[in-house]
C-alpha positions as CSV (number, residue, x, y, z in Angstrom):
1,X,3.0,2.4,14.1
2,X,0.8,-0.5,14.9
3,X,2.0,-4.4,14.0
4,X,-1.8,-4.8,13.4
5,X,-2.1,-2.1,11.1
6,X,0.6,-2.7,9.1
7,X,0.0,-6.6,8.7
8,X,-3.5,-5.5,7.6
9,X,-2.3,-2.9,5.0
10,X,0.6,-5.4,3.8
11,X,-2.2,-7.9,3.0
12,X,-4.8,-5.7,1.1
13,X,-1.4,-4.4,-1.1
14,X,-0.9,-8.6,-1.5
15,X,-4.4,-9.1,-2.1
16,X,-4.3,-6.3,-4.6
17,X,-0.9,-7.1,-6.0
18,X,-0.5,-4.1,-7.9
19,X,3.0,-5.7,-9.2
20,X,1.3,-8.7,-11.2
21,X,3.5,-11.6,-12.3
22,X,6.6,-9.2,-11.8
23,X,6.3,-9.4,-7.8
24,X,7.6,-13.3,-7.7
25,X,10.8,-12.2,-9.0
26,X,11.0,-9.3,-6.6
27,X,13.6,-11.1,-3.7
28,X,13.3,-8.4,-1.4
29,X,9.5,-7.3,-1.6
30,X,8.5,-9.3,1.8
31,X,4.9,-9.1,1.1
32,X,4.1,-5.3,0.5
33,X,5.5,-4.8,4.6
34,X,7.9,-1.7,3.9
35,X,5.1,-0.1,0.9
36,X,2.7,-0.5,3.7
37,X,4.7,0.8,6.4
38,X,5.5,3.8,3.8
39,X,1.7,4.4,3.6
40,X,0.5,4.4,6.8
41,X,3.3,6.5,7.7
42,X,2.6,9.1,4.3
43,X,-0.8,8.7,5.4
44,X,-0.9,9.9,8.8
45,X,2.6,11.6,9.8
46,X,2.2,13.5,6.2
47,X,-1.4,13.9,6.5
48,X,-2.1,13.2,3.0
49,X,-4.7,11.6,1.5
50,X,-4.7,7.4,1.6
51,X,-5.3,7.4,-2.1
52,X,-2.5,9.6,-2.6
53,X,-0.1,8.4,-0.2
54,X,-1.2,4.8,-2.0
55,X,0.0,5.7,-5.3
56,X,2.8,7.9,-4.3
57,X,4.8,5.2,-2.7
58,X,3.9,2.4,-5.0
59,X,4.4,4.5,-8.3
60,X,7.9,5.8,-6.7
61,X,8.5,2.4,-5.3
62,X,8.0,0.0,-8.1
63,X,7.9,2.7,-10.4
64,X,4.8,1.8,-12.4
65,X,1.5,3.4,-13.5
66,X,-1.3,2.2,-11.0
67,X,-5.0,1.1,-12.5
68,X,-6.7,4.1,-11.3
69,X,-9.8,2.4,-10.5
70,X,-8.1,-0.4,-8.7
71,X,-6.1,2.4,-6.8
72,X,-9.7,3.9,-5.6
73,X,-10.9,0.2,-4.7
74,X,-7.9,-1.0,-2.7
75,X,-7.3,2.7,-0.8
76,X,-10.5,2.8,0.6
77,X,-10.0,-0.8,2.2
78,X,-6.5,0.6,2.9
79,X,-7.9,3.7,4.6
80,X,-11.0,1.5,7.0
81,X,-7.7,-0.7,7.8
82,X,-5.6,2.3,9.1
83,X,-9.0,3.8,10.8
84,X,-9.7,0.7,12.5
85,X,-6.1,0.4,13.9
């Protein structure tokens, strides 16, 4: 797994923050690193779709219900990041 690729995921998960006000309080988040380790890795060792993989490990993660069109918006950027890697 790319350093690149997961830096770039990490910080489309930050720019998204799909935890709100709730991440500041989080002490061991680190900036969406391990969600978007977990992604890339559902994504392309699992083979599942980035959209899926994206909600699967945030909803079992954080366990929360993810804006659905937010989830479409920040997946495909998600998805060019890992292509691009």
């Amino acid at each position: 797994m790319k350093e690149h690729v997961i830096k770039s995921v990490s910080e489309i998960l930050q720019q998204w923050n799909p935890l709100g006000d709730s991440a500041s309080s989080m002490s061991d988040l680190e900036g969406y690193r391990y969600e978007a380790m977990d992604i890339i890795a559902t994504a392309t060792i699992a083979k599942k779709p980035v959209r899926e993989a994206v909600a699967l490990v945030l909803s079992q993660a954080f366990k929360i219900e993810l804006d659905s069109e937010a989830l479409t918006h920040f997946s495909a950027c998600i998805e060019r990041a890992i292509a691009d890697g």
